[in-house]
C-alpha positions, -999 to +999 in steps of 0.1 A: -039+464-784-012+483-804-005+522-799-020+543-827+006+545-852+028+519-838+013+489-858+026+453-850+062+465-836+073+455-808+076+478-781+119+492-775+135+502-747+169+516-735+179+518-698+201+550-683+222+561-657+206+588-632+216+605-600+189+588-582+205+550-600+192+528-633+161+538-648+151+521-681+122+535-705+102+513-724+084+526-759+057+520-780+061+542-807+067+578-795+046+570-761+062+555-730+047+521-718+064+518-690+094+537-668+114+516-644+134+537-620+156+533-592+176+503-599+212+498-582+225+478-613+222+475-649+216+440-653+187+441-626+165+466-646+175+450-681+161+414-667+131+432-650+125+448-684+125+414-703+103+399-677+076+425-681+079+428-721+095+394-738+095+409-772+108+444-762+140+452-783+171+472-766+181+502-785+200+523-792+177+557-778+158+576-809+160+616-808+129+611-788+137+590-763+168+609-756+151+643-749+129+622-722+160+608-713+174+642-709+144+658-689+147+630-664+181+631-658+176+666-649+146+660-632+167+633-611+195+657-602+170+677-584+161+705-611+124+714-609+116+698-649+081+696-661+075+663-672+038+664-673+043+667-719+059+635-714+030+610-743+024+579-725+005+552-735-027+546-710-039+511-728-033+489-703-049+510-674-085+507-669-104+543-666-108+548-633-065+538-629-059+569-652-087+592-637-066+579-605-032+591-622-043+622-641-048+634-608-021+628-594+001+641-623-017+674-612+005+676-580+030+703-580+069+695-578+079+700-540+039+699-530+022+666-512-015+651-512-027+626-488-041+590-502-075+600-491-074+641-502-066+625-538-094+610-543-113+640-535-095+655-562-115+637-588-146+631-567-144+598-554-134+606-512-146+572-503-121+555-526-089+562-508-082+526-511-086+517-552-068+554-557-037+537-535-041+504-558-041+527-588-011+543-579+009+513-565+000+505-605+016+533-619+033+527-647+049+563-654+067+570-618+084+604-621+064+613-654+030+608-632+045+617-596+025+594-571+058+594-553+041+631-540+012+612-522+014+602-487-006+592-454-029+613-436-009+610-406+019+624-428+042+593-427+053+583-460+031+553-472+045+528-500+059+535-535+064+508-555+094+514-578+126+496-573+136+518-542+107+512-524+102+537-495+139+548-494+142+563-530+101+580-523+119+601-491+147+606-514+123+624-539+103+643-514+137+658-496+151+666-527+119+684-542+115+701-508+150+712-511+150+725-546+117+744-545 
């Protein structure tokens, strides 16, 4: 399924150097696919990339991609940055993933929510479970914070980006820090 004005082109992407390590951005059109964060080394996230989209194209980053590029570094180097604007393409979520995700990108900067108070959010409380699948899904970390949900016992819970647990306590501290 292509993005509305994107026809048949492949999807591009550029990776960047952040405080919190290599993120890399994939596009479709002017809407983000996917954002891989976190990585220790260039050539890690450029494979991972390739893996996950075989006909994405590196380039060199559009006007666009460059003012997302610019929000997240600043977002990264602990500045409070609204980055709920950010267009990203939902296609390959099914409904209930981005009801799951809307929500979440609802939680404030330096703010938490538990994996079962989330679902609550959008009226499902007994689906704690499938709103944890949805966001261990998340294609958008940072843009769609799930980083900001954690267990009801207040421990931390999993994230799934590339600095697993580690890079989510990094997040929280450095929201809580820069409220």
């Amino acid at each position: 399924m292509s993005v509305k004005g994107t026809g048949g082109a492949p999807p591009s992407f550029t990776v960047f150097k952040t405080a919190i390590g290599w993120c890399g951005m994939v596009m479709k059109g002017r809407n983000v696919k996917r954002l891989f964060i976190g990585y220790s080394r260039q050539h890690q996230i450029k494979r991972h990339i390739k893996e996950a989209f075989r006909d994405a194209m590196d380039v060199y980053p559009s006007r666009g991609m460059r003012a997302i590029i610019k929000r997240l570094g600043r977002y990264c180097s602990g500045e409070n940055v609204a980055l709920g604007g950010v267009p990203v393409d939902w296609s390959s979520l099914t409904a209930f993933q981005q009801k799951a995700l809307r929500a979440a990108a609802q939680i404030p900067y330096g703010s938490v929510v538990t994996y079962s108070g989330l679902p609550r959010k959008i009226d499902t409380p007994k689906r704690a479970r499938a709103v944890g699948n949805a966001l261990a899904q998340n294609p958008f970390p940072l843009l769609i914070p799930c980083h900001r949900v954690i267990k009801g016992d207040g421990s931390i819970g999993g994230f799934s980006a590339a600095g697993g647990t580690g890079l989510k306590i990094r997040l929280l501290k450095m929201e809580r820090t820069k409220r």
